[in-house]
VEXDREN-2710 file (C-alpha; in Angstrom, 1 decimal):
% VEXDREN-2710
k/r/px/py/pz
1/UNK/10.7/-25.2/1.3
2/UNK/10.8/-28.7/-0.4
3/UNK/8.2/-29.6/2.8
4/UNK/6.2/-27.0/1.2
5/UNK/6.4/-28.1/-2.5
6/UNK/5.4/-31.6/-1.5
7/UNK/2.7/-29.8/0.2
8/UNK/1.3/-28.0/-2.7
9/UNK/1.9/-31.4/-4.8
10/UNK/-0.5/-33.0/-2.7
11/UNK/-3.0/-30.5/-3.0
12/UNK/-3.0/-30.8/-6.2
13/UNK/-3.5/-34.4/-6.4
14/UNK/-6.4/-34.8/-3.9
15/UNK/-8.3/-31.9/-5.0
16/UNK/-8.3/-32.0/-8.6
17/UNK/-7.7/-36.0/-9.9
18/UNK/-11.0/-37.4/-8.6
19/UNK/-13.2/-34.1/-10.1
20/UNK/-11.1/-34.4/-13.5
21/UNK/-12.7/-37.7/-14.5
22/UNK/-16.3/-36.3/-13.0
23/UNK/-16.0/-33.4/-15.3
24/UNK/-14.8/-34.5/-18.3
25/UNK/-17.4/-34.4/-20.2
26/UNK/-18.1/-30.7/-19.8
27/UNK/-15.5/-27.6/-20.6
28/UNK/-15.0/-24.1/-20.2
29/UNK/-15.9/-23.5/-23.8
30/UNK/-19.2/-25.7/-23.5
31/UNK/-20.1/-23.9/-20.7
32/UNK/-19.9/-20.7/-21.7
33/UNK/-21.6/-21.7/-25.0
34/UNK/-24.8/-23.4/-23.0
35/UNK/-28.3/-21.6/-22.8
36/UNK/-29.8/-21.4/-19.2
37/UNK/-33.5/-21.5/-21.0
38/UNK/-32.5/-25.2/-22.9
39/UNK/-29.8/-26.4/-20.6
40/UNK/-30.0/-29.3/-18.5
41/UNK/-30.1/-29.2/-15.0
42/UNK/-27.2/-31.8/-15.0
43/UNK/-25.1/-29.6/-16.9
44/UNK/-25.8/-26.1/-14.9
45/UNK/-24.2/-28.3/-12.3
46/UNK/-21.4/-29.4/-13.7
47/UNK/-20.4/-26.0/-15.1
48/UNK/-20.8/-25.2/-11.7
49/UNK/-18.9/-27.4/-10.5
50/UNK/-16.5/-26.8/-12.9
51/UNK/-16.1/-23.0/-12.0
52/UNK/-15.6/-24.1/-8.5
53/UNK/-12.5/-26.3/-9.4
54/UNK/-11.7/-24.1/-11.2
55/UNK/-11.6/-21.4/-8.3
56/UNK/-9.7/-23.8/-6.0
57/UNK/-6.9/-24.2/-9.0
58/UNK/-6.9/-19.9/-8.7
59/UNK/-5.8/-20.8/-5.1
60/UNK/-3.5/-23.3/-5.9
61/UNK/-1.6/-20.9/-8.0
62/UNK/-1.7/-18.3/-5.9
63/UNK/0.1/-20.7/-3.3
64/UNK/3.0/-21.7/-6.2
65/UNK/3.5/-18.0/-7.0
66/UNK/3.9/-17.4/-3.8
67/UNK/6.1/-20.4/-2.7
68/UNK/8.6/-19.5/-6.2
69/UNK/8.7/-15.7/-4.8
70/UNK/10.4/-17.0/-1.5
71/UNK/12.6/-19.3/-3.8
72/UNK/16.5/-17.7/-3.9
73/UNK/16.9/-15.9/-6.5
74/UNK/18.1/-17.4/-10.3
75/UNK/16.6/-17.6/-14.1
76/UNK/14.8/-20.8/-13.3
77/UNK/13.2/-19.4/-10.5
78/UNK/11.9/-16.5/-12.6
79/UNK/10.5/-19.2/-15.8
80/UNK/8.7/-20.9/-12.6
81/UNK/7.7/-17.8/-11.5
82/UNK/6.0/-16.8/-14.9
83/UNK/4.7/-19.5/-15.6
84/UNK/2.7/-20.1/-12.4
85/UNK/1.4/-16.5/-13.3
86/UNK/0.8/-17.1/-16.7
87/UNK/-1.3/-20.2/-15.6
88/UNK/-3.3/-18.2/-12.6
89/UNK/-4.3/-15.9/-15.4
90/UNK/-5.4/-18.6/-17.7
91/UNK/-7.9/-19.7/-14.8
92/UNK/-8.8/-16.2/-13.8
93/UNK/-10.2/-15.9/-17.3
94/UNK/-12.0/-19.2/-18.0
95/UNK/-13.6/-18.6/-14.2
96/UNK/-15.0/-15.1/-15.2
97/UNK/-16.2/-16.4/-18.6
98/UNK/-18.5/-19.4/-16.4
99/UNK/-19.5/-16.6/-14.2
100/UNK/-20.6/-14.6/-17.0
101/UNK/-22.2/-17.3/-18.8
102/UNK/-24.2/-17.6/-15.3
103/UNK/-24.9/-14.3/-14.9
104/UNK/-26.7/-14.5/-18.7
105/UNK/-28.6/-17.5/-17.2
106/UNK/-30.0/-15.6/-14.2
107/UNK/-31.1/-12.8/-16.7
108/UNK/-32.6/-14.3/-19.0
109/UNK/-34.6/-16.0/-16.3
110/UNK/-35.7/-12.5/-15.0
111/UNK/-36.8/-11.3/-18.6
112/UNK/-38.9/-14.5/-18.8
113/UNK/-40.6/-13.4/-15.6
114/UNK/-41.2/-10.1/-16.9
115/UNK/-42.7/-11.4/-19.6
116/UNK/-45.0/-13.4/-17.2
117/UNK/-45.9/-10.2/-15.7
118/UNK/-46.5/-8.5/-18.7
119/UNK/-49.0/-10.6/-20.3
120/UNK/-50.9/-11.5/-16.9
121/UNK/-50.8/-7.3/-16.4
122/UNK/-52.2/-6.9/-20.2
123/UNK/-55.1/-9.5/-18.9
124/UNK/-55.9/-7.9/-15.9
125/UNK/-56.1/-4.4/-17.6
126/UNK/-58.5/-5.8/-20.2
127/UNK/-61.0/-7.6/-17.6
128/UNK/-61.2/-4.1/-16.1
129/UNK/-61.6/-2.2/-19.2
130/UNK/-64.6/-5.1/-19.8
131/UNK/-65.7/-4.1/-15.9
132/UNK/-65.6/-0.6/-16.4
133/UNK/-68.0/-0.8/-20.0
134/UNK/-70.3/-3.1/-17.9
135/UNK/-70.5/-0.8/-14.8
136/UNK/-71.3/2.2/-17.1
137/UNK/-74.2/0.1/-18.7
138/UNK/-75.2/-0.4/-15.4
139/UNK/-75.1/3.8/-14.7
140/UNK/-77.1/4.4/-17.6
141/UNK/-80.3/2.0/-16.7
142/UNK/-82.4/5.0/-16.4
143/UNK/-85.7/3.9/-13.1
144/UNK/-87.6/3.8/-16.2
145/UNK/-85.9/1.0/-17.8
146/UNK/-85.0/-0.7/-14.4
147/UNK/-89.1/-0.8/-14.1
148/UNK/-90.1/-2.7/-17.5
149/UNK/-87.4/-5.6/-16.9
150/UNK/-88.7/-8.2/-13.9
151/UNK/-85.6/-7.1/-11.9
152/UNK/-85.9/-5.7/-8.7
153/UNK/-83.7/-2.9/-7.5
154/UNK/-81.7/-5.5/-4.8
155/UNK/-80.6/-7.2/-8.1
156/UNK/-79.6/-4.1/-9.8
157/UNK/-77.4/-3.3/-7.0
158/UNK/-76.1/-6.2/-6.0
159/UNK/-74.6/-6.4/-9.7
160/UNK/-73.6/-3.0/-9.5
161/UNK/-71.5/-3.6/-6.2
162/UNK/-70.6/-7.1/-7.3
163/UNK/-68.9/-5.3/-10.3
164/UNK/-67.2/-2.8/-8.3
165/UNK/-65.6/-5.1/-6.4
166/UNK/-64.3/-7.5/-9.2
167/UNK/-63.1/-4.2/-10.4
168/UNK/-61.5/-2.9/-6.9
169/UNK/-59.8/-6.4/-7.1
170/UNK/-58.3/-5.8/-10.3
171/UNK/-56.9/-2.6/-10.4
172/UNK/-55.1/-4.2/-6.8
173/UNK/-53.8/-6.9/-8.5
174/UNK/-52.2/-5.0/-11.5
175/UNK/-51.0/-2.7/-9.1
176/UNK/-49.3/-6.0/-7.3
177/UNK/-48.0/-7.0/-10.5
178/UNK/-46.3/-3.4/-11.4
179/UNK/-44.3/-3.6/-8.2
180/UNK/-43.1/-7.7/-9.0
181/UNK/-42.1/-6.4/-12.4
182/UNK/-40.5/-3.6/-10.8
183/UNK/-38.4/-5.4/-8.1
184/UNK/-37.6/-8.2/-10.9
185/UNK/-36.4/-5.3/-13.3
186/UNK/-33.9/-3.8/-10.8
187/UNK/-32.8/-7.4/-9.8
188/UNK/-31.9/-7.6/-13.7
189/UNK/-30.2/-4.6/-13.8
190/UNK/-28.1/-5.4/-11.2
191/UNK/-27.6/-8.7/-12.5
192/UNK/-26.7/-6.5/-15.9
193/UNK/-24.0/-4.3/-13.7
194/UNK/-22.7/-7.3/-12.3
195/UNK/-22.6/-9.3/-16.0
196/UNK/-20.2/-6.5/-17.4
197/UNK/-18.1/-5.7/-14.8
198/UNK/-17.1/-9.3/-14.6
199/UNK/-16.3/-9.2/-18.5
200/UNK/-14.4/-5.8/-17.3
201/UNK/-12.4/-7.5/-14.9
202/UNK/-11.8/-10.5/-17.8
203/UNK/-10.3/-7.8/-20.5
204/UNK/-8.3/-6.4/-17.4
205/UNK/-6.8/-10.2/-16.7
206/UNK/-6.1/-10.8/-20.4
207/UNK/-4.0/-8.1/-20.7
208/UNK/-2.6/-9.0/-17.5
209/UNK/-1.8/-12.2/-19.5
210/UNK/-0.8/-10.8/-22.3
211/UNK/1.7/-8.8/-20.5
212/UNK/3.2/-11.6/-18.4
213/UNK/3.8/-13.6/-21.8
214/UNK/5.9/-11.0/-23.0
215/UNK/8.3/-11.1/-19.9
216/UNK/8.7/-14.9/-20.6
217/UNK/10.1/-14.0/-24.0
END
């Protein structure tokens, strides 16, 4: 068993005292306070970096809780015992509020591309509104009128099919651009889902907390 401790001791010591000093300029609280749209890249990746220390501390615990529970049983036991829970739940949280924070990131870059889509859709829409008045000009050239300009009739078609094809390509590229926004709207949802059932699982490891507290008084 005191193997074991030593064990853990090292662990502790060769995982977490070389990334202390990289990350200490950045926090759980900064990191969950950061915007993904005005954030530096150098900071996403240290929050991310941070979460994943964070994640390997999680284990850590884990490992103590489990190394106190095989302990024999006395008083001091249970205090370590606590504790090391008490501590595992502190991490828990701040992990889940970085992974939320993340998860606000990747959404707001989805509604910035449907954004994109929306105003490239609007301009679409209105070069074939514009198309569709022109074509209908075209339609109403009675032969009479056709006859007193010095166009021929190959010109008159060929800018009534050029039209029509503009317009063909249009209306396929707005229809392109409804199914983007489409897929990019149920990646948000999902992204959405995901956002608040991590806060779910958050409230459920505070209480957890809150609860393990009042055993250690």
């Amino acid at each position: 068993m005191k193997n074991a401790v030593l064990f853990l001791v090292l662990i502790f010591v060769v995982t977490f005292s070389a990334p202390a000093s990289a990350l200490a300029a950045v926090t759980v609280e900064y990191c969950s306070q950061i915007s993904g749209a005005t954030a530096s890249e150098s900071d996403k990746t240290a929050c991310k970096a941070l979460l994943s220390q964070i994640d390997q501390q999680i284990l850590a615990q884990q490992r103590l809780v489990e190394l106190k529970q095989a302990e024999r049983q006395s008083l001091e036991r249970d205090v370590s015992l606590l504790e090391a829970e008490i501590k595992k739940s502190q991490l828990g949280i701040q992990a889940r509020s970085l992974a939320i924070r993340e998860l606000n990131d990747q959404i707001g870059d989805k509604v910035a591309v449907v954004s994109v889509l929306d105003e490239r859709s609007e301009k679409q829409k209105q070069s074939i509104s514009s198309l569709i008045r022109k074509t209908q000009e075209i339609d109403d050239n009675s032969l009479a009128e056709l006859m007193l300009t010095n166009r021929n009739f190959s010109e008159f078609f060929a800018d009534f099919e050029d039209y029509r094809t503009i317009n063909n390509s249009l209306r396929e590229s707005v229809q392109v651009l409804a199914e983007i926004r489409r897929d990019t709207e149920e990646q948000m949802t999902a992204l959405e889902e995901k956002q608040l059932e991590e806060a779910r699982q958050r409230q459920l490891q505070e209480a957890q907390k809150a609860v393990i507290e009042e055993k250690e008084e």
